[in-house]
C-alpha angles and dihedrals in degrees: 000000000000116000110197113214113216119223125252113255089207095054114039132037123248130244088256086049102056102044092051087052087056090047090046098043086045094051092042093048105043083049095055111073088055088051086050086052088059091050087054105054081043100061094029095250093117115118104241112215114251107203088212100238111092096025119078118219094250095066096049091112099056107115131211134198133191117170100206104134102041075058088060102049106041088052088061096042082055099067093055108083115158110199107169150006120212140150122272098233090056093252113154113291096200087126109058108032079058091054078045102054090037087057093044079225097160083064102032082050087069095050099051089041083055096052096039094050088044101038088027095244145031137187141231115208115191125196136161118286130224117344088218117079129341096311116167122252119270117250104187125188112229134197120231081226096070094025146047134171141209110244126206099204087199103052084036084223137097133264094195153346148195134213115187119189141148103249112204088236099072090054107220143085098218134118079250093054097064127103122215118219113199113187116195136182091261100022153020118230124197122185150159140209125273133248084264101048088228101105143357137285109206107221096167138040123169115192101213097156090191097139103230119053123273105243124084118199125224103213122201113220102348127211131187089241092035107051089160103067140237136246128260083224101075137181090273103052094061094046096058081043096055088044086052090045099050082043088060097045087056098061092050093054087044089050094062092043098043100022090102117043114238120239129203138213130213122190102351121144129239088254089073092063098054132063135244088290100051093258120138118249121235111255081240091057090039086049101058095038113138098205132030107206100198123170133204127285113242078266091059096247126141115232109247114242130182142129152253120260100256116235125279116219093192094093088064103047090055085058093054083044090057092048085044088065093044096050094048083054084058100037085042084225127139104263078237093076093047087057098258107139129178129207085252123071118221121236128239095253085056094045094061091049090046088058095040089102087054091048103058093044088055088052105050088042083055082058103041090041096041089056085054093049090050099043079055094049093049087053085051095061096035090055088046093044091031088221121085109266112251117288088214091065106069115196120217135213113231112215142190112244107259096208126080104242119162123254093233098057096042076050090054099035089057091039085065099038083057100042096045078051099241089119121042110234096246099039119134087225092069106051084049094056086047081063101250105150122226100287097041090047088045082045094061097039086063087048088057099045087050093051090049100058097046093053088049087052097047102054092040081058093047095044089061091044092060088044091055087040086061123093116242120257119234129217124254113259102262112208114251111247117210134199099235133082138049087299132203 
């Protein structure tokens, strides 16, 4: 009689599983040499395509480098600064601003704006902490490069992700050495190769039970057919970067060719061209030298000599100004920050309109990234309670204002909104608008409670003072009543 044996849940991954590891590995995978294209446009390390005809062989290896879209980019990261989370009905925000902290979200936030405005999305995976103690839950920032997720367009949600990475654990930097995470919408899985190399060994599973998976992805420029993102780095982009490249490199060549301006001989002998023992000068030695001592030919004439106009590399970096210009309309960035510069100076009221496109872009990533921070956030609680927040309780992003406004007129914006009585003096709201960021603001709401008491304490103190300064009162003499008489 055959007993079967049946495997251990814990311990081995099932047949859905690992499919949806292979789709997800395959996706990941065949993704990920058109993200490391982007990276490499970012840090300049991109090959830019000769066309073969103005540059020699010998110079193939010459590389150029123009960083004009990591320019782009990081212009644009620098303008979202998230500063604070907090609950929309003004309820006390201890909570999250510790799961905050704990996390170093307000640094990790600038790393994962950066990749999702380079790679065109990012993703925020959020787990239990530490199973000592009250720990608060884990939000990771994770790169597009090591992870990818299945998206229900209709919920607007996803079914499931996979994060694959080489923890220092396992020792080693070989395909071998790798672990798989699988998050799903009622468990974590993580697991490592066999022995074999031909399946997987489960070390981990975390019964969530939340129902959705925990990761939440920060798409770039979103689109209803295109729910994964694009990259601020387009198509176009790299193409205006390759055509400066190859400019620059021009002038380089150029500059070894024209550098020096060519000079010409007529009607010199050969004697002019050998020293004093009759040996025949390099064209190098003939070239620098100061002086040409030419004598006259046997009919008393002096040999003519003169020189080629040397190049002029003007030509060419009116070329790279004028791609300069292009590539600001498709960065959306003022000329000024890709290094074209008139005779003119703008004003600062130029300048302002100039970065209104930048502006605006800042602003709708705030909203787009923001929904992705909160959505985190929410995860986050529900990991820590084990039971959803309350939909009713709606948690904001506090941001930095992405324009460049000066400090006296948010000053006196907020001066007249006071004054016509549509802000309370000592609303928070106010200080924000006057640009203090969290702790100042924070700062200043501790201030005011100190001054408060004290003034309360002060008054309570003179208030006694003017009741001990006052004589005392005395009573109105009372008739004595005897006992005695016919009485009342």
């Amino acid at each position: 009689m055959t007993v079967s044996i049946p495997e251990l849940p814990l311990l081995t991954l099932s047949d859905d599983e690992l499919a949806l590891i292979q789709v997800l590995r395959q996706d990941m995978l065949q993704d990920r040499w058109r993200l490391q294209l982007l990276d490499a446009y970012f840090n300049g390390e991109q090959l830019v395509r000769d066309l073969g005809i103005s540059i020699p062989p010998q110079l193939r290896g010459l590389h150029t480098v123009i960083g004009w879209p990591r320019i782009g980019v990081e212009a644009l990261e620098q303008r979202l600064d998230l500063e604070a989370f907090r609950w929309a009905d003004g309820s006390d925000g201890a909570e999250l601003s510790e799961i905050a902290d704990a996390n170093d979200l307000f640094d990790e936030a600038s790393l994962a704006h950066l990749d999702a405005l380079t790679y065109g999305r990012e993703y925020l995976a959020v787990g239990a902490g530490d199973d000592e103690g009250e720990a608060p839950p884990l939000i990771s920032v994770e790169s597009p490069l090591d992870m990818t997720l299945l998206w229900d367009a209709r919920l607007r949600m996803g079914t499931a992700a996979l994060r694959e990475c080489q923890p220092d654990w396992l020792g080693g930097s070989t395909d071998d050495d790798r672990m798989v995470v699988l998050y799903l919408p009622d468990q974590t899985v993580q697991a490592v190769p066999n022995e074999q190399g031909t399946g997987w060994v489960v070390v981990d599973r975390d019964m969530h039970n939340l129902g959705m998976v925990p990761v939440v992805r920060m798409a770039n420029r979103q689109r209803t057919a295109d729910r994964v993102g694009k990259s601020e780095i387009t198509p176009e982009v790299m193409s205006i970067t390759d055509a400066a490249c190859r400019r620059l490199m021009g002038i380089e060549v150029q500059s070894e060719f024209f550098g020096a301006p060519q000079r010409y001989i007529l009607g010199a002998s050969e004697s002019a061209f050998q020293d004093a023992e009759g040996n025949a000068k390099s064209a190098w030695e003939t070239y620098i030298g100061r002086v040409l001592a030419l004598e006259r030919d046997e009919d008393g004439q002096v040999p003519t000599v003169g020189q080629f106009a040397a190049h002029d590399p003007s030509g060419q970096t009116r070329i790279i100004d004028l791609y300069a210009r292009i590539m600001a309309t498709q960065l959306g960035l003022p000329p000024h920050m890709l290094g074209y510069t008139s005779d003119n100076p703008a004003s600062a009221d130029a300048i302002r309109s100039s970065e209104a496109m930048l502006v605006k872009k800042a602003e709708r990533r705030i909203r787009r990234f923001g929904a992705s921070w909160r959505e985190a956030m929410r995860l986050a609680l529900w990991v820590r309670h084990g039971e959803p927040p309350d939909k009713t309780r709606r948690i904001e992003t506090v941001w930095r204002n992405p324009a460049t406004p000066t400090l006296a007129a948010q000053v006196d914006a907020v001066t007249k909104l006071v004054q016509t009585g549509i802000l309370p003096a000592d609303s928070d709201v106010a200080l924000e608008m006057a640009g203090l960021t969290e702790e100042q603001r924070q700062r200043v709401a501790a201030d005011r409670r100190r001054s408060s008491a004290a003034a309360t304490g002060g008054g309570l103190l003179d208030r006694l003072a003017e009741l001990g300064d006052q004589p005392t009162r005395s009573l109105p003499d009372v008739p004595e009543v005897t006992g005695g008489g016919d009485g009342l």
